[in-house]
Phi, psi and omega in degrees: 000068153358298181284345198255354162298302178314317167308311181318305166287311174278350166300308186295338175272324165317336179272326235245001175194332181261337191275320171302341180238045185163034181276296167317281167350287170291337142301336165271342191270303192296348204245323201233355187086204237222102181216049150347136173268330200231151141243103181277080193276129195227194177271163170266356202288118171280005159297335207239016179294084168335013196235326181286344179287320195243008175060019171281177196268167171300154163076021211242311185227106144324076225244100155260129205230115185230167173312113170091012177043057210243168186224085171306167192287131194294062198276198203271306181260015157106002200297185222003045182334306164321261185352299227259310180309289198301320176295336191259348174274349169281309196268001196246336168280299216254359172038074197272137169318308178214131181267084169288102167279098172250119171300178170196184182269150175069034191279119174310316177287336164292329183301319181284327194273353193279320160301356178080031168299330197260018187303295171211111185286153188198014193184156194314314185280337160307334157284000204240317165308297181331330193284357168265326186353280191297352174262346161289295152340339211222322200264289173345314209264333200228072139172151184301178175285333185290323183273001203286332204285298159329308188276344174296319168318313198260334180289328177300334179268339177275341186264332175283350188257343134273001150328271175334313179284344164287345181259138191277350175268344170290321188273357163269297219264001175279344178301285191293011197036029172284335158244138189229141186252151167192149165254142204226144202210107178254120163288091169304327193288302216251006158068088214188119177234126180250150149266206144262111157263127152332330174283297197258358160061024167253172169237143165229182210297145185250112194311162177253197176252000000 
C-alpha cells in the first residue's frame, strides 16, 4: 500500500520538523481554540492548497474546500448544508474578518460544467456543476471557446461572492465594514496569485516580493 506509506512518510517528517518548531503553537491552538482572521473557500483540487499558497501557520486561516471553490445561492429548505454551515461558523462563531473565495487554473469542475455535465443531472457532481449553468451561460454570450475555461473560472468566483452577498448577516456586516469579502485566482502553471478589484471587477496580478 503505496499510498498509505506516503501518509505514513509524511506525518514522520511532519514530526521530525514542522511539529517541533511549532509545538508551543499547538498547544495554545488545541488548549485555547481557534480564533482565524480569514475564512478561505477554495477547490478541493490538490494543485491548489491554499494553506501552501498563502504560507500559512496552523490556526491561521478557516479553510472550506469544495468542487469548483463555489458558495450556491442560500435557500429556504437548507440545501447545501456543508456550505452554508461552515459560513455562518466562521462569521457568526468564530467572527473572521474576511471571507476570501479563491478559483485557480485548470479547474475540473468548471471544465464539466463547462462540457455540459450539469445539463442533466444525475449524480452528485453533475448536480453540484449544474449550479453554475447560469453563469456559464452569461460568459458564453461575451467571449470565445479558447477564452471560456478561464474566464468561467474567474465568473465563479464572482458569482459565489455574489451569493455570499445574499445572505443578510453576511451583507450587514460586510455594510457595516465588519466583514470584507474579496476574490482571489492562483494560476497553477505560472505560480500566480490575482486578486478582484472591487472597482473594475476584473483580477489583477498580486506582485510577488
Amino acid at each position: 500500500m503505496a499510498w498509505k506509506q506516503q501518509l505514513v512518510d509524511g506525518y514522520q517528517r511532519f514530526r521530525a520538523s514542522h511539529y517541533p518548531e511549532q509545538k508551543s503553537l499547538y498547544e495554545r491552538l488545541g488548549k485555547h481554540g481557534q480564533s482565524p482572521e480569514v475564512m478561505l473557500i477554495s477547490c478541493c483540487d490538490s494543485r491548489a492548497d491554499p494553506s501552501d499558497i498563502f504560507d500559512a501557520a496552523p490556526g491561521e486561516m478557516f479553510v472550506l474546500r469544495n468542487v469548483a471553490n463555489f458558495v450556491p445561492p442560500q435557500t429556504d429548505d437548507m440545501d447545501y448544508q456543508s456550505v452554508h454551515s461552515a459560513i455562518q461558523y466562521a462569521v457568526d462563531v468564530l467572527n473572521v474578518n474576511a471571507i476570501v473565495v479563491m478559483g485557480h487554473e485548470s479547474c475540473g469542475g468548471i471544465n464539466a460544467c463547462i462540457s455540459g455535465a450539469g445539463d442533466n443531472p444525475d449524480d452528485y457532481i453533475s448536480h453540484w456543476v449544474g449550479l453554475l449553468n447560469p453563469a456559464r451561460d452569461v460568459v458564453k454570450t461575451r467571449v470565445s471557446d479558447d477564452e471560456m475555461q478561464q474566464e468561467m473560472e474567474f465568473e465563479g468566483i464572482r458569482e459565489s461572492l455574489r451569493n455570499l452577498m445574499h445572505v443578510d448577516s453576511i451583507a450587514q456586516r460586510v455594510e457595516s465594514g465588519q466583514l470584507n469579502l474579496l476574490g482571489a485566482y492562483f494560476s497553477i502553471i505560472r505560480g500566480k496569485l490575482m486578486f478582484l478589484d472591487s472597482e473594475t471587477n476584473k483580477f489583477v496580478e498580486v506582485p510577488p516580493a
